[in-house]
VEXDREN-2710 file (C-alpha; in Angstrom, 1 decimal):
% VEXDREN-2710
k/r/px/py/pz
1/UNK/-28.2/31.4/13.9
2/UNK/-24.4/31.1/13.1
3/UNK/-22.8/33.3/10.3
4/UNK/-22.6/31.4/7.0
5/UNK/-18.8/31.6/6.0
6/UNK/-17.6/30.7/2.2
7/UNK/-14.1/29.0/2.0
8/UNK/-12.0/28.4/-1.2
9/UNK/-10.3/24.9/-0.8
10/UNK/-8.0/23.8/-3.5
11/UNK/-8.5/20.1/-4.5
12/UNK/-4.9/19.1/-4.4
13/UNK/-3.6/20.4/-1.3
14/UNK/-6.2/21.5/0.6
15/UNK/-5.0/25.2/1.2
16/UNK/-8.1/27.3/2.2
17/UNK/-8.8/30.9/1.3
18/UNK/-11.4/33.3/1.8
19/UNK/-11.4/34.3/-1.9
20/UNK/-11.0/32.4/-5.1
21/UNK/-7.7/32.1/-7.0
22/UNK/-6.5/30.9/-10.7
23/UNK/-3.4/29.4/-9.0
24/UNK/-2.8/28.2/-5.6
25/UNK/-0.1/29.8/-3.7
26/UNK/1.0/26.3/-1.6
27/UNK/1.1/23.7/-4.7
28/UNK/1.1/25.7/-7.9
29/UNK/-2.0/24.1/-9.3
30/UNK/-4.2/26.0/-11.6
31/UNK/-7.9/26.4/-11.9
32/UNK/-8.0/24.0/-8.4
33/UNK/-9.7/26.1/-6.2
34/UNK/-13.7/25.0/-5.0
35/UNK/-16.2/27.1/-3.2
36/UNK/-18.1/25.6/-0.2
37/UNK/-20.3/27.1/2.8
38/UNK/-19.0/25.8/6.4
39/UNK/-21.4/27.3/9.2
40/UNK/-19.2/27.8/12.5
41/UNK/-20.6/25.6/15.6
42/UNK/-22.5/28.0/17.9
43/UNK/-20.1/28.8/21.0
44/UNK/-21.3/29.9/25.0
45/UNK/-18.5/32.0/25.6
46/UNK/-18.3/33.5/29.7
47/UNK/-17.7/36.9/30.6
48/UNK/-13.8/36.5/29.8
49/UNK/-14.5/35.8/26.2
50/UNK/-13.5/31.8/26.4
51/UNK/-16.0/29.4/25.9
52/UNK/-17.0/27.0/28.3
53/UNK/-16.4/23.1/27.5
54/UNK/-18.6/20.9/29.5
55/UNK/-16.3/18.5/31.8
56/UNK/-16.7/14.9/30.3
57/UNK/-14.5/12.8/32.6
58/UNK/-13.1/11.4/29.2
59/UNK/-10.1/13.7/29.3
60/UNK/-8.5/13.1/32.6
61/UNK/-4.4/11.8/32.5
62/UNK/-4.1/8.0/33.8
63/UNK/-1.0/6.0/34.7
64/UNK/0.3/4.2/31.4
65/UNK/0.2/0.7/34.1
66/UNK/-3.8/1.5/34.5
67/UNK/-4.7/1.9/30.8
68/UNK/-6.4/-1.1/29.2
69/UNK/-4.2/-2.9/26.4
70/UNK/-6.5/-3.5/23.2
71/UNK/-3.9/-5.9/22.2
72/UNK/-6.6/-9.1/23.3
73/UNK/-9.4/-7.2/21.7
74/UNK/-8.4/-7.0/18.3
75/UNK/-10.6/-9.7/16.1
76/UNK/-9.7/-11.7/13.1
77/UNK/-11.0/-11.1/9.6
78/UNK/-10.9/-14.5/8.9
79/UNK/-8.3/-14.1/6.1
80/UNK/-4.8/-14.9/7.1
81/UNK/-2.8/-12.6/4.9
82/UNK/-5.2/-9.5/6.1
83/UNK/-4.4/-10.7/9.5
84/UNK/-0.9/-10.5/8.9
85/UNK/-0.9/-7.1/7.3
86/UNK/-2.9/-5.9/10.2
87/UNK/-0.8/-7.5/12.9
88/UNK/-2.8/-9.8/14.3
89/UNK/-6.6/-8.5/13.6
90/UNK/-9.2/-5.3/13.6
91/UNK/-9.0/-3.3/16.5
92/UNK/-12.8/-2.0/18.0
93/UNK/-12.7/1.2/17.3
94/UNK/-10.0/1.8/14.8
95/UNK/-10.7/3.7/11.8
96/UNK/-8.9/2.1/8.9
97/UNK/-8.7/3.6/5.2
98/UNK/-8.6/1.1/2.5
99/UNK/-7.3/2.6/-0.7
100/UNK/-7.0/0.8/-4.6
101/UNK/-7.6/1.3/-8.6
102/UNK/-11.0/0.8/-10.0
103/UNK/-11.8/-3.4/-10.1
104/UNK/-8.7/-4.4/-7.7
105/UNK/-11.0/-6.2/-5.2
106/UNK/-11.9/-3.8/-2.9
107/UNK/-15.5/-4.4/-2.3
108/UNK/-15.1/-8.1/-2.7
109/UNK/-12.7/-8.3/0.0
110/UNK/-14.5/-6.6/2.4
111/UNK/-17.6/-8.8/1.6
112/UNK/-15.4/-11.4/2.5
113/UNK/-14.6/-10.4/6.1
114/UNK/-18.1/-9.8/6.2
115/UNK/-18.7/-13.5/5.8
116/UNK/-15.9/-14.8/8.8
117/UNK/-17.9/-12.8/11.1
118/UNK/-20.4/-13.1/14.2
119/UNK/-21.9/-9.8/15.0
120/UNK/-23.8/-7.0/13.4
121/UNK/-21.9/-5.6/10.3
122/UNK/-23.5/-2.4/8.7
123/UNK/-22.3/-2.1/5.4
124/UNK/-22.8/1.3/3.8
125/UNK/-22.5/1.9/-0.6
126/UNK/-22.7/5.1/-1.7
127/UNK/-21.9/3.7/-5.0
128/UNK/-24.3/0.4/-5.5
129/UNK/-28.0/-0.3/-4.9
130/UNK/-28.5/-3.4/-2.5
131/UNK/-29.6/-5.6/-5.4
132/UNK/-26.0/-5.0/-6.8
133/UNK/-24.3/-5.2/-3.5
134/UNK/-26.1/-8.8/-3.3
135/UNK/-25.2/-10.1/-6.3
136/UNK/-22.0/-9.9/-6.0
137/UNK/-22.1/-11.6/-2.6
138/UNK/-24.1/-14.7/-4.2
139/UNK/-20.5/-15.4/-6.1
140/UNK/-19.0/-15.4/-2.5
141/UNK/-20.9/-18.1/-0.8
142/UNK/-23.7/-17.8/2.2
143/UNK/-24.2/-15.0/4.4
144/UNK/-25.6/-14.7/8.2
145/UNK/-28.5/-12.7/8.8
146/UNK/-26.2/-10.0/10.6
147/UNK/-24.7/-8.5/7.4
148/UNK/-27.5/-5.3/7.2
149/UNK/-26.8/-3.4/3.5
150/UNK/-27.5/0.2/2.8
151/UNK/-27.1/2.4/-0.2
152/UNK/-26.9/5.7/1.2
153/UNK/-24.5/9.1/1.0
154/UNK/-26.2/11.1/3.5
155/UNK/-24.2/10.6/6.2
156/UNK/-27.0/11.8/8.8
157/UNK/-28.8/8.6/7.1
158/UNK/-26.0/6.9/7.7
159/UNK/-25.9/7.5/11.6
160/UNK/-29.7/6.5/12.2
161/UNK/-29.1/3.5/10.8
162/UNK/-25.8/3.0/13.0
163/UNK/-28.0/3.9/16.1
164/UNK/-30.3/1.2/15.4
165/UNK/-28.1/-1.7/14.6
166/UNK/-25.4/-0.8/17.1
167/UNK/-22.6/-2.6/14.7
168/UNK/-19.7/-3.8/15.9
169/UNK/-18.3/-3.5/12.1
170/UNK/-19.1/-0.5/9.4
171/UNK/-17.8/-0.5/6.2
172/UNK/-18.1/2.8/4.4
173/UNK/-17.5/2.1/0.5
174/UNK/-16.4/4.9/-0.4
175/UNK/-15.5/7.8/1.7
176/UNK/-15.6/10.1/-1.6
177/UNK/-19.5/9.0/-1.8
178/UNK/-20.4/10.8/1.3
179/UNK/-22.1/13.7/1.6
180/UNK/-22.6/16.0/5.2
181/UNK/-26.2/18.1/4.5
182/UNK/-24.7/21.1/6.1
183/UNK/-22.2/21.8/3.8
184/UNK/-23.3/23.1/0.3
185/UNK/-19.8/21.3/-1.6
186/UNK/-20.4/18.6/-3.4
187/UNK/-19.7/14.8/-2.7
188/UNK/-16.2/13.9/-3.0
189/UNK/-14.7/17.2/-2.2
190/UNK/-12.0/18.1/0.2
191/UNK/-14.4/20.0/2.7
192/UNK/-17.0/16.9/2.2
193/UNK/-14.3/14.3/2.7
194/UNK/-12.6/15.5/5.5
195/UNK/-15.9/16.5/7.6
196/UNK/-17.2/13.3/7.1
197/UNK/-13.8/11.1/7.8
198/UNK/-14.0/13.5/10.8
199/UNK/-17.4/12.2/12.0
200/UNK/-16.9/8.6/11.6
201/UNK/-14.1/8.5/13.2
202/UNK/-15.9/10.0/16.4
203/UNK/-18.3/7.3/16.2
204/UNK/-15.9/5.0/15.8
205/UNK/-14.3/5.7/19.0
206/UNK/-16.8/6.8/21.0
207/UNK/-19.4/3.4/20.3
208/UNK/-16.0/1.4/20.0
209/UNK/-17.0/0.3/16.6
210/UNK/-14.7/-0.5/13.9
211/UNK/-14.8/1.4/10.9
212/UNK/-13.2/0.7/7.3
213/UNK/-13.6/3.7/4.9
214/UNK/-13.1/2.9/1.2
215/UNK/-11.0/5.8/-0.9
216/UNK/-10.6/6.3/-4.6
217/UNK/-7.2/6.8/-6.1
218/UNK/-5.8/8.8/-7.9
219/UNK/-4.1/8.6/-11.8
220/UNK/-0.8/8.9/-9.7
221/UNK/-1.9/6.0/-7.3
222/UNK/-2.4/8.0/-4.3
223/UNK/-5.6/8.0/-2.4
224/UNK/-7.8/10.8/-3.5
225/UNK/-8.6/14.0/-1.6
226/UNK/-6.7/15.6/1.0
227/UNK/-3.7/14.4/2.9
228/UNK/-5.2/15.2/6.0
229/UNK/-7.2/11.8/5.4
230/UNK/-4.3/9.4/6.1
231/UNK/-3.6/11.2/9.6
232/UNK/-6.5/10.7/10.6
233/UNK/-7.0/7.4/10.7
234/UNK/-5.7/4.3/12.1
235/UNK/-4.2/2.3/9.3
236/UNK/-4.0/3.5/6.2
237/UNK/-3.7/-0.5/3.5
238/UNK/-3.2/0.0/-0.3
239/UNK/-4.8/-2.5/-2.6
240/UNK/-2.1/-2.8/-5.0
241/UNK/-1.7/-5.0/-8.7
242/UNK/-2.5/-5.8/-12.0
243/UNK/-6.6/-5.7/-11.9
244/UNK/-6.5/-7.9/-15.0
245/UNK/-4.7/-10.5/-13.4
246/UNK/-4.6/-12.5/-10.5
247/UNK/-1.8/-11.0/-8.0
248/UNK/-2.8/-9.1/-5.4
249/UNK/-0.9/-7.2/-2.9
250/UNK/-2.4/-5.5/0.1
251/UNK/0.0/-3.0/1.8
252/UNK/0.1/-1.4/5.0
253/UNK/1.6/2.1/4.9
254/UNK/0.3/2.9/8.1
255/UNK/-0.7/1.0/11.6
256/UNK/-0.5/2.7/15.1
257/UNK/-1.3/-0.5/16.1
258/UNK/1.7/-2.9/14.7
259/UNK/4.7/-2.7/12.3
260/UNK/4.4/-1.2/8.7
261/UNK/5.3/-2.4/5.6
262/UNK/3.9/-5.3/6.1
263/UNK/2.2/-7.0/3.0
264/UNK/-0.4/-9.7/2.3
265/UNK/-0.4/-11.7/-0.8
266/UNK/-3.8/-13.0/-2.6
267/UNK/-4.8/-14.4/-5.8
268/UNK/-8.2/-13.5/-7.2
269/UNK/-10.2/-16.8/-7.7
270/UNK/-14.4/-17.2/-9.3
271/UNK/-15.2/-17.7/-5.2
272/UNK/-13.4/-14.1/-4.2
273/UNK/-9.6/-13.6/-3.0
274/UNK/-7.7/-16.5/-1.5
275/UNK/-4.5/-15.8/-0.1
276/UNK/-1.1/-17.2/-1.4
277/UNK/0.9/-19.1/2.0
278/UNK/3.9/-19.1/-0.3
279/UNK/4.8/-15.7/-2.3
280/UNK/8.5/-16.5/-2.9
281/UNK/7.1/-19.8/-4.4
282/UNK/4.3/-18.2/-6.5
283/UNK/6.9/-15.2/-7.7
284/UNK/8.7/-17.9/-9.4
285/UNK/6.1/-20.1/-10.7
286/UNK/6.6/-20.2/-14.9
287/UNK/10.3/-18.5/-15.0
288/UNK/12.5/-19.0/-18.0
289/UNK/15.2/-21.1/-17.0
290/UNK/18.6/-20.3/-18.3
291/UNK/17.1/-17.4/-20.3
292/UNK/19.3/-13.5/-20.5
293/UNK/18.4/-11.2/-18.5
294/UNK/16.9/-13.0/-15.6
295/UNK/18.1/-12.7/-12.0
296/UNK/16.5/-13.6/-8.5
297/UNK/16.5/-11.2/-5.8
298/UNK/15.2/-11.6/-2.5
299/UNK/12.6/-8.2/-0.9
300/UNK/11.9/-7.6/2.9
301/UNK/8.2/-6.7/2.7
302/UNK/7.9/-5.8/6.4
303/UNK/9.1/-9.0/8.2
304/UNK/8.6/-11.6/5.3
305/UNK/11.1/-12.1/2.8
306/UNK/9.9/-12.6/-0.5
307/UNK/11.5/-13.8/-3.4
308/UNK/10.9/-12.0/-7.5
309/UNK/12.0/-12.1/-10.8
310/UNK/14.3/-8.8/-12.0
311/UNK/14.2/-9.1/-15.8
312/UNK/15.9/-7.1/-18.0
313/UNK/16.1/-6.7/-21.7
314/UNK/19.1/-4.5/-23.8
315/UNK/18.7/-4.5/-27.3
316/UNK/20.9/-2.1/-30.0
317/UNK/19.1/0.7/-31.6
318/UNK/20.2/3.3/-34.2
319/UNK/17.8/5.7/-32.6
320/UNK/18.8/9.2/-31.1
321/UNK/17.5/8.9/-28.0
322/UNK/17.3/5.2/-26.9
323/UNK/14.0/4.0/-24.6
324/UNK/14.7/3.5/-20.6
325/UNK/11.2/1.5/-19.5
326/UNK/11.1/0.1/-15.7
327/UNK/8.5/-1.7/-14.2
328/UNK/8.0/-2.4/-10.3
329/UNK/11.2/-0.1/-9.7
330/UNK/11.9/3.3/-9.6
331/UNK/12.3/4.7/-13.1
332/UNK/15.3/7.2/-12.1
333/UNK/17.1/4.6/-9.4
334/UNK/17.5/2.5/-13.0
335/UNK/18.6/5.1/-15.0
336/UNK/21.4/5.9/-12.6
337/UNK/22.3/1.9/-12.6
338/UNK/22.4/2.3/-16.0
339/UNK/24.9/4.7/-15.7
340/UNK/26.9/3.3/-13.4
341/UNK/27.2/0.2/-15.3
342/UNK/27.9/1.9/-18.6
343/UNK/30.7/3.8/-17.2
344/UNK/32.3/1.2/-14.5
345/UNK/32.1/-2.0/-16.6
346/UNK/32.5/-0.3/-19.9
347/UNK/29.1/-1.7/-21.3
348/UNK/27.6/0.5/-24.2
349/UNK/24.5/1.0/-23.0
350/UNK/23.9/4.5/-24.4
351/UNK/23.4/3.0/-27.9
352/UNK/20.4/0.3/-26.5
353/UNK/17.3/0.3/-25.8
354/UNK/17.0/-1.0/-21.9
355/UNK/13.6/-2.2/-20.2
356/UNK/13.7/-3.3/-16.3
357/UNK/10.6/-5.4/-15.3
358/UNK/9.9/-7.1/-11.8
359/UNK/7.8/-10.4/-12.7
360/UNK/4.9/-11.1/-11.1
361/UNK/3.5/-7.0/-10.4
362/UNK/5.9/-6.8/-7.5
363/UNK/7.0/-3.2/-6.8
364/UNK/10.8/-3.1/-5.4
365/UNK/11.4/0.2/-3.8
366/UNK/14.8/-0.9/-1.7
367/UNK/18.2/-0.9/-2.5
368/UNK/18.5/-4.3/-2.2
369/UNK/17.5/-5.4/-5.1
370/UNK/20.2/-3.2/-7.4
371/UNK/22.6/-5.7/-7.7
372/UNK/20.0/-7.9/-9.1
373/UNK/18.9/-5.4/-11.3
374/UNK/22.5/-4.8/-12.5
375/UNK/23.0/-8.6/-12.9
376/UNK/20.2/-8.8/-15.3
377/UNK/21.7/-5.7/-17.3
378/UNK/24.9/-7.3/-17.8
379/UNK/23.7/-10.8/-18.8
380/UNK/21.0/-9.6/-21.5
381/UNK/23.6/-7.1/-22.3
382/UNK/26.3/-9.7/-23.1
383/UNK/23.6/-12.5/-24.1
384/UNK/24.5/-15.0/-21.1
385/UNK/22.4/-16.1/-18.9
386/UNK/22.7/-16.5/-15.2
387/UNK/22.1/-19.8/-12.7
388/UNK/18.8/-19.9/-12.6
389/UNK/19.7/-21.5/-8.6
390/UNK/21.7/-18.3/-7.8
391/UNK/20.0/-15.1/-5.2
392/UNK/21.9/-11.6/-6.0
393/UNK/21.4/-8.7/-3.1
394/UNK/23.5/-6.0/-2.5
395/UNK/22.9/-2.2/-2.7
396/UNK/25.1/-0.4/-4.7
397/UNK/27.0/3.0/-5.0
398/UNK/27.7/5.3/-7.9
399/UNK/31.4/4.4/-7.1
400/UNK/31.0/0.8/-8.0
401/UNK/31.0/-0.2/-4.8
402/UNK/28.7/-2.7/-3.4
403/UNK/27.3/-1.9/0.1
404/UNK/26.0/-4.3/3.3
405/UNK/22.2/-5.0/3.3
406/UNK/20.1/-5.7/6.6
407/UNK/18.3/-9.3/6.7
408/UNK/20.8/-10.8/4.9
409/UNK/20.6/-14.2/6.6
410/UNK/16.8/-14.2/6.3
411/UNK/17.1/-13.4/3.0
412/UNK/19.8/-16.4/2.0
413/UNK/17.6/-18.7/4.2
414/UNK/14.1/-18.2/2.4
415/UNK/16.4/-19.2/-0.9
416/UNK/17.7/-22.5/1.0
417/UNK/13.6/-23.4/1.4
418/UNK/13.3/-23.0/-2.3
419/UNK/16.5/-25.2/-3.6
420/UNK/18.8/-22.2/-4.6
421/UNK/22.3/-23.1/-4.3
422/UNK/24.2/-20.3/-4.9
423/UNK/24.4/-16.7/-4.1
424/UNK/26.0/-13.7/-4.3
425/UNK/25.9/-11.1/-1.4
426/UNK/28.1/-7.7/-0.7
427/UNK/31.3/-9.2/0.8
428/UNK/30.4/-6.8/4.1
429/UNK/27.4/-9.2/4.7
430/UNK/29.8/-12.4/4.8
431/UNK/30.9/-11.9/8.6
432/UNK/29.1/-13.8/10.9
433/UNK/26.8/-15.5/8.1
434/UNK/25.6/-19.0/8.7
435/UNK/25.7/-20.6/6.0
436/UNK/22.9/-23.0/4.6
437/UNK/24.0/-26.7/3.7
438/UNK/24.3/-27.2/-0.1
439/UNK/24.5/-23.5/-0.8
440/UNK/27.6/-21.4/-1.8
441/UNK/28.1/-18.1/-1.3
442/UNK/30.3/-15.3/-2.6
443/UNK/31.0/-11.8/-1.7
444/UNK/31.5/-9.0/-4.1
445/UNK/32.7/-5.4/-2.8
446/UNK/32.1/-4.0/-6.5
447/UNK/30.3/-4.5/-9.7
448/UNK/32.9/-5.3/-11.7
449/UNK/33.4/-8.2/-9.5
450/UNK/30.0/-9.3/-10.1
451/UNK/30.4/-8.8/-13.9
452/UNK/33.4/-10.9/-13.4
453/UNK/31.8/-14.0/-11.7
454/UNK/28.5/-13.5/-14.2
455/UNK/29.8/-13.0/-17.2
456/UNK/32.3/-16.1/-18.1
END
């Protein structure tokens, strides 16, 4: 029998160590350090020490022109917007991680592919009895007889019951639920999550079987447990939005099977998640019109341009240190706009309280959107509001200068389909532009141009 061997793993980064210690040398953490027991696989080793590997045939090199393309055998999930995000559909055999807060819509979502489907679907809760599991798909309509349900965390359970069905489809919900009985650590541990990701995704390959793999988050938004995780799968979505309202946003962060970035839009309805055909169009729905503070940018999510809100608000305050609050974009990229507005345009914003908010949950995380963002700081600031008709883009600099975005005639047509009639784009972006009928367009190389053609 093989040599029990006790390993230290700390929780946030996954650094292993024969001993324990108060403070992990890799990440800093304190007090983050937990014991588990791996026991080493037993090895036949020759008479030159190595160990022999039985030959499979599975290893052997092929010509890239005789290798099967799975493009034709990806499948649909029956929601268009998950389609999108996914490029097209689920690959057999791809291991996808599904990551989102508490009461975003994960498990109801995946019910929901359930339903669009033909073949045998194992789905597997670690954290709901059937009875629970079927409740909640009564509120989603009528399912097939090949949806099979088990509440189980032993994952050698878990793989008798995959032997039997032979799914084509197995939803694991969650990953952080499953336990492997030969380690001692408990469930939702680094050692427990990573063996166990490990072992699905060889049945997943090996039985061609799609696998989706539920993780919790954490505080900070990131999936929970080791980093390791999102290497080893496929595609790694986040299930992203306000889980007291209606937007949702799934995100693809990863695909080795099509482009990333990509987004899918959905509204949470009483019969499950329906997805939104028209984002820029839902974005704007219930906008002040003519109101301070308010400016329309346009977002490449992925491919799809997608229109939002930036709202600002700058009111006086006698206070010492006045309030910087941002919402859907980065909390220091606003600070230094700030900055740069106070000291290009000569705007006394160090004596207000300023609050940036994207509408609508969005989260803005290119450049793009800055001039928008100072836009909305300037009109708020100065109490004038801006066409509620006109796009801003641009990225800008700490000089004051305004720099060329990419997309920018995508972006100028998706606010043609909506009835905007003006915009305002770096001057750089001008050359070679086609213009939309109806629309005007201006270039600005610096912000004090835009202040200038804003602010009358």
């Amino acid at each position: 029998m093989p040599k029990q061997k006790t390993v230290f793993t700390c929780n946030n980064c996954a650094y292993e160590t024969g001993r324990w210690l108060g403070r992990c040398p890799t990440c800093g953490g304190f007090n983050t350090f937990e014991e588990s027991v791996v026991v080493p696989a037993v090895k036949s080793s020759s008479s030159n020490g190595r160990s022999k590997v039985a030959p499979t045939g599975a290893g052997k090199a092929q010509k890239i022109g005789e290798v099967q393309s799975l493009e034709d055998d990806k499948f649909a999930t029956g929601l268009g917007e998950l389609d999108r995000v996914l490029s097209g559909g689920i690959v057999p055999g791809s291991l996808i991680l599904l990551g989102g807060e508490p009461g975003i819509g994960k498990s109801t979502i995946l019910l929901q592919i359930c339903q669009k489907q033909d073949f045998n679907i194992l789905y597997v809760s670690g954290e709901e009895s059937p009875g629970q599991i079927v409740l909640r798909a009564n509120r989603l309509g009528k399912f097939e007889d090949n949806l099979f349900v088990l509440a189980e965390n032993n994952i050698s359970a878990v793989e008798i019951e995959i032997e039997r069905h032979n799914p084509q489809l197995l939803i694991i919900d969650s990953i952080q639920t499953m336990m492997h009985p030969d380690l001692t650590s408990a469930a939702g541990s680094i050692t427990q999550v990573r063996e166990c990701t490990s072992l699905f995704m060889q049945m997943a390959k090996s039985r061609a079987m799609a696998t989706i793999i539920v993780g919790h988050v954490t505080k900070d938004g990131a999936i929970a447990g080791p980093k390791i995780l999102e290497h080893m799968v496929d595609c790694v979505l986040y299930f992203e939005g306000e889980s007291r309202g209606g937007f949702r946003i799934i995100r693809a962060v990863k695909n080795r099977f099509g482009a990333t970035g990509e987004i899918g839009i959905f509204e949470m309805v009483g019969s499950g998640l329906a997805a939104i055909a028209n984002p820029s169009e839902y974005m704007l729905t219930g906008r002040p019109l003519n109101a301070a503070g308010s400016a329309i940018t346009c977002a490449m999510e992925g491919s799809r341009p997608i229109l939002a809100e930036v709202q600002a608000l700058v009111a006086p305050t006698k206070a010492p240190n006045p309030r910087r609050v941002s919402s859907g974009m980065d909390y220091n990229r606003v600070n230094m706009l700030l900055a740069m507005v106070e000291k290009r345009c000569r705007l006394p914003l160090s004596m207000a309280d300023c609050y940036i908010n994207i509408a609508g949950g969005m989260k803005l995380t290119e450049p793009a959107a800055d001039l928008a963002a100072i836009a909305a700081i300037m009109s708020s600031s100065k109490n004038t509001s801006i066409n509620p008709h006109m796009l801003i883009f641009g990225e800008a600099g700490l000089a004051g200068e305004v720099r060329a975005t990419n997309h920018a005639q995508r972006r100028i047509d998706e606010a043609a389909k909506l009835g905007f009639n003006e915009a305002i784009i770096p001057q750089a972006n001008l050359k070679g532009l086609k213009r939309p009928d109806g629309m005007k367009i201006l270039g600005v190389s610096s912000i004090s141009e835009l202040m200038s053609l804003i602010i009358e």
